[in-house]
C-alpha positions in Angstrom: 75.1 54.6 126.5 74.1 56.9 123.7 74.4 60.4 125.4 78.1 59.3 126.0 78.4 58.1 122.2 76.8 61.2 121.2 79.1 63.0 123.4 81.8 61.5 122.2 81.0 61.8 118.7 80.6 65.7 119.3 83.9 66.2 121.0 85.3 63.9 117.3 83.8 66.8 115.2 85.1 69.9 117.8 88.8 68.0 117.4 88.3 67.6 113.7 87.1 71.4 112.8 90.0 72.7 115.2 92.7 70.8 113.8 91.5 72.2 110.1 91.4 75.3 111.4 94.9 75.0 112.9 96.6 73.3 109.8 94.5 75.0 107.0 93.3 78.6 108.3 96.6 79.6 110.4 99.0 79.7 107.2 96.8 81.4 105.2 96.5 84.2 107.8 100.2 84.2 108.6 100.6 84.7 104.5 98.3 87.5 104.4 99.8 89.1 107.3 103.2 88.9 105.2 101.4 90.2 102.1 100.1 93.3 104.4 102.8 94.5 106.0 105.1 94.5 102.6 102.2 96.2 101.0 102.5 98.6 103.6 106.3 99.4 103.6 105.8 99.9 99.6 103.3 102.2 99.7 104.9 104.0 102.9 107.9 104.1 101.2 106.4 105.5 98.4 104.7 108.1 99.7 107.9 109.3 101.9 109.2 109.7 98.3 106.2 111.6 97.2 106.8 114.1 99.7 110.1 114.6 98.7 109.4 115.3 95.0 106.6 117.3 96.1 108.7 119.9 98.4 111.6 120.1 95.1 108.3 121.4 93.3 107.2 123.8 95.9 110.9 125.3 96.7 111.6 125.3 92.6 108.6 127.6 92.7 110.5 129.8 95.0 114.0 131.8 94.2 116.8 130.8 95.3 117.4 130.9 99.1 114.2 129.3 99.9 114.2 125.8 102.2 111.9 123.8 103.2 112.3 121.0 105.9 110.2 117.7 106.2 110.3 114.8 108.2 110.6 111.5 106.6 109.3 108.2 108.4 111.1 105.3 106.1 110.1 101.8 106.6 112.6 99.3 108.0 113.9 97.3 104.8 113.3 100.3 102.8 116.1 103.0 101.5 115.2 106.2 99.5 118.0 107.6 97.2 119.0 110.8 95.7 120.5 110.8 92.3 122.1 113.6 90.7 120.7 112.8 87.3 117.9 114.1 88.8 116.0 111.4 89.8 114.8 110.3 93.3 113.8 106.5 94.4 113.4 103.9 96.9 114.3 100.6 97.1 112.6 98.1 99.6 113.0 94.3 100.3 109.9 92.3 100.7 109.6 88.6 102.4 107.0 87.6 99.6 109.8 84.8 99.2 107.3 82.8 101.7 104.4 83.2 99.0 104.1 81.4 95.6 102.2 82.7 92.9 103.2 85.6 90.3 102.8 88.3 92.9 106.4 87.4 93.4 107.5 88.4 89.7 107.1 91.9 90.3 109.8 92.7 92.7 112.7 90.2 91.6 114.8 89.1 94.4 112.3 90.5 96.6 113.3 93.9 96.1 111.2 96.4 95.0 112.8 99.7 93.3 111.4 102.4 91.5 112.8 106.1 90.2 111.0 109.3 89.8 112.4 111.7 87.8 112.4 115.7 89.0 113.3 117.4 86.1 115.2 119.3 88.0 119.2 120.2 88.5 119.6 118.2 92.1 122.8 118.0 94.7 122.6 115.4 97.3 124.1 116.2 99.7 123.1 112.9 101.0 122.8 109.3 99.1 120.1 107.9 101.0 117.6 107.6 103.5 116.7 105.5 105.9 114.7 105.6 109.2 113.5 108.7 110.6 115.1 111.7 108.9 114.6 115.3 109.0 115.3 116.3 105.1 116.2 119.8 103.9 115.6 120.7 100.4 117.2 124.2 99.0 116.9 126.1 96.4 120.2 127.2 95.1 120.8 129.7 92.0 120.2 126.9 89.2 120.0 123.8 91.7 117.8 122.2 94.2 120.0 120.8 97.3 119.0 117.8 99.7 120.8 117.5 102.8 120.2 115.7 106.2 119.1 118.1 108.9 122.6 119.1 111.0 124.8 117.9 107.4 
């Protein structure tokens, strides 16, 4: 009779431990998992618009005529726009609507936006990006022009 109450007592622990780790652990992955991929669509994103301001330098250092052409890989949920102010930026939604806590004051609505400025003349051709995109990026005498490959 004790083996099977020890058994039994065992297989009450295992059934205890695995129903903490079900209710407890589980969400706590599945929130980090949320908090990872939106981290990585803002910093993709960001860095897709990185490229782009760093080609506008490299063609303004060039005379006019010069193109370059890069290919953008934008996050889904994430647009980059072309201003002709002279600014470039991105905007992405994030799902931190799941997570409490002031992480969630950074991005209200759970979009995330931020502008660089070029300080440069710009024509977009194009308003914004999304998905994959082959961007050109001219220099014309006293502008810089972005355009979609094959616009």
């Amino acid at each position: 009779m004790k083996k099977g109450q020890t058994s039994i007592e065992f297989m009450i622990i295992i059934l205890i431990v695995i129903v903490y780790l079900v209710t407890v652990t589980r969400p706590l992955v599945e929130i980090a998992y949320i908090s990872i991929e939106d981290i990585k669509s803002l910093t993709q994103t960001n860095n897709e618009t990185q490229k782009i301001l760093q080609t506008i330098n490299r063609v303004n250092n060039f005379s006019a005529g010069t193109q370059e052409t890069i290919q953008l890989v934008i996050p889904k949920n994430s647009e980059i726009f072309c201003y002709t102010d002279g600014n470039i930026g991105f905007k992405t939604k994030i799902d931190q609507n799941k997570i409490t806590g002031d992480s969630t004051l950074q991005c209200p609505n759970n979009i995330c936006d931020k502008n660089y400025y070029t300080g440069n003349n710009i024509e977009c051709v194009i308003s914004r990006l999304v998905g994959v995109t082959k961007l050109i990026v001219e220099k014309e005498t006293g502008t810089i022009k972005l355009r979609q490959r094959g616009s």
